[in-house]
N, C-alpha and C positions, 0 to 999 in steps of 0.2 A: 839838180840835174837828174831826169832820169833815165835807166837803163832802159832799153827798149829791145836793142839785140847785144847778140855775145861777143861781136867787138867792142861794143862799150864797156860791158862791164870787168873783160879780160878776166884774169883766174881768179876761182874763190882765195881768197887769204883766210887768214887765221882769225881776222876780226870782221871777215865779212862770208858767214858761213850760208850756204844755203839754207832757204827755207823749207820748215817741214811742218804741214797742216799737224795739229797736235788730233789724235785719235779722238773719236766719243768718248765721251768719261766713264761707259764700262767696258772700256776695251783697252788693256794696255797697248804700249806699241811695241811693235814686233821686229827686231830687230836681225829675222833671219832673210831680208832681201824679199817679204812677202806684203801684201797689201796693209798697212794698218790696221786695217777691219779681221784679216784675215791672224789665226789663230796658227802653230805648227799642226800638223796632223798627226794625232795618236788618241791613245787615252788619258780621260782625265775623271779624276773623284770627283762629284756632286753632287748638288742636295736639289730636290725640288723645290721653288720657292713663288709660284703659280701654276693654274691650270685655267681649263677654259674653252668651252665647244668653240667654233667658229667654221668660215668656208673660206676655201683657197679663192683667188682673184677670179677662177671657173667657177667657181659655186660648187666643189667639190665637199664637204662634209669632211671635219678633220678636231682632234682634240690636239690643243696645246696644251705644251707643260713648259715654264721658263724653270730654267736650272741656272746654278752658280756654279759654274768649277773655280775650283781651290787646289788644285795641285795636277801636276800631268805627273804620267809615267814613264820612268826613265825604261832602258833596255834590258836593265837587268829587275826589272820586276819595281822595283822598289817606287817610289815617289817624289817629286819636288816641288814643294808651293811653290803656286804663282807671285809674280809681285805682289797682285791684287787679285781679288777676284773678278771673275769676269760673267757677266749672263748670257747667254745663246736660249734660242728656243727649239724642242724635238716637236716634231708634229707627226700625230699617227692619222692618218688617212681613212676613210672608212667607203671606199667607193668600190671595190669590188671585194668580193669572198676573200680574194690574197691577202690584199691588204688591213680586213678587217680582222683576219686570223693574226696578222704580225701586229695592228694595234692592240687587239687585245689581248697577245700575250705579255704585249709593253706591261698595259694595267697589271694583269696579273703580277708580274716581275714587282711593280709597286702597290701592291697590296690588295688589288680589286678583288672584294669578294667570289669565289669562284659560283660561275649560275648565275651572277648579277651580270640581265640584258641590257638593262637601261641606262644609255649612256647620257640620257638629262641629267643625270645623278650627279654626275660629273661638276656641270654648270652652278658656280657658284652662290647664284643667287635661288637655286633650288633650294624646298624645304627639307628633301629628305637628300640634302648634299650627301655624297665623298666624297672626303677632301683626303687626297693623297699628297698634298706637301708636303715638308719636311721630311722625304724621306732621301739619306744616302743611296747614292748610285754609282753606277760608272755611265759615262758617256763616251763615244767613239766621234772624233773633227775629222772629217776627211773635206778633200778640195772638190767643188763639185763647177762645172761651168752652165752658165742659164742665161739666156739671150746675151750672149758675149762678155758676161761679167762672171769671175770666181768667187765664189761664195763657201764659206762654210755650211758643211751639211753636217748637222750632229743628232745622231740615232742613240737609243741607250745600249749599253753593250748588259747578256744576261748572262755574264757571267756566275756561276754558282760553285763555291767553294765547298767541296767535302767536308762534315765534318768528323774527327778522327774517328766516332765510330762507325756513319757510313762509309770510311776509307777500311778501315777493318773488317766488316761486311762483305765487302765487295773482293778482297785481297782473299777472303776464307771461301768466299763461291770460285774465286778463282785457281785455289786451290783445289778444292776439290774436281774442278771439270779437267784441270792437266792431269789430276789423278787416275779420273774416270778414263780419259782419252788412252792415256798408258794403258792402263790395263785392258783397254781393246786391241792395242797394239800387241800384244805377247801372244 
């Protein structure tokens, strides 16, 4: 017999649970009420694990880089792996002056030689490749909407962590300039 509408089939029971398409196999499922495909929005640790010139569906000119995240960030800073890992793709854009300055600080951020124009380089089947995979990152998932569908949109985050002795550096100029300001104050 089958159901066809919801007077036939009357309430889910306990042995007759609704169906739920099981996710792509790099996508855990999501169990905060958000699309399957669809990721929480925050940040997450990553490694680069591709790259790759290509053109948007406009013929716009754009570098990929497929990443893994392995763990998001809770609110207190700290971290929590994922079930699994999961792969998303960043894409930097190269179509006007804006956009090429925020791609290529991405690169920089992952290691691009500074002064190196040529982003053939990039393309993996080049002979005088970079290859910037493998490297740790941070990625930012926010929800973004695109002809009526929500999509994850993930950008790298450039985050840069002091280390203690340019935190000292910076603490001993700033000392000194409360000093200076005082003593114009008297």
């Amino acid at each position: 017999m089958s159901r066809t509408s919801k007077q036939e089939a009357g309430p889910v029971g306990l042995f007759d649970p609704p169906t739920i398409s099981p996710p792509a196999d790099d996508v855990p499922f999501n169990t905060e009420g958000l699309s399957a495909r669809l990721l929480p929005e925050g940040v997450y640790k990553a490694r680069t694990i591709g790259q790759e010139l290509t053109e948007s569906k406009g013929g716009t000119p754009q570098v990929e880089f497929t990443v893994l995240l392995s763990e998001k960030e809770k609110d207190d800073g700290s971290y929590i792996p994922l079930s699994r890992p999961v792969r998303r793709t960043v894409r930097g854009f190269l179509s006007s002056p804006k956009a090429t300055e925020i791609t290529f600080g991405n690169l920089l951020y992952l290691g691009w030689p500074r002064g190196e124009t040529d982003v053939g380089k990039l393309d993996p089947t080049s002979e005088d490749k970079i290859d910037l995979t493998g490297k740790d990152v941070l990625v930012a998932v926010k929800h973004e909407e695109y002809n009526e569908v929500v999509r994850d949109r993930v950008d790298f985050v450039r985050r840069r962590v002091a280390t203690p002795e340019e935190r000292r550096r910076v603490i001993s100029k700033a000392a000194d300039l409360f000093a200076a300001v005082a003593a114009q104050s008297v």
